[in-house]
Phi, psi and omega in degrees: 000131144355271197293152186284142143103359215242109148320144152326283201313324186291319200271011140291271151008267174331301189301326196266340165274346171292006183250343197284133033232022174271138172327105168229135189222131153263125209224146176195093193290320182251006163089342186224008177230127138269143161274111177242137189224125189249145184250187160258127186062231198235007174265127153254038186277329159294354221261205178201159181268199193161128210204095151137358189309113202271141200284330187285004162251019162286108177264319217194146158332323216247351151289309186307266207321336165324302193299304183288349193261321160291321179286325163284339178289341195263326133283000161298341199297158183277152155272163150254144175288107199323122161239164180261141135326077178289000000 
């Protein structure tokens, strides 16, 4: 890990209370990618994942807010709506 001093357990905490009070669960299975899956509210059935986020380019406080500023514009993004073509 990246940041000096920052357990997994911290940098889950962090990530996942800077999203409160929408539902966030961070997860990092292979010791070096996180998994992140942020919801709307208390749901995470709307929300979207971010998946492979390599913790050595978490540097600083100031990667971390990079990452949360992203996750939230990508879920936030409006979708467009499909139309068919004739």
């Amino acid at each position: 890990m990246s940041l000096i001093g920052v357990s997994m357990l911290e940098m889950r905490q962090m990530i996942e209370q800077a999203c409160l009070p929408d539902r966030c669960e961070v997860s990092c299975a292979d010791g070096a990618h996180l998994t992140i899956r942020l919801g709307q509210g208390k749901s995470l059935e709307e929300g979207v994942t971010l998946s492979g986020v390599d913790l050595q380019g978490l540097n600083s406080c100031r990667d971390v807010v990079n990452l949360l500023t992203q996750l939230h514009a990508l879920r936030d993004k409006p979708t467009t709506p499909l139309r068919a073509i004739a």
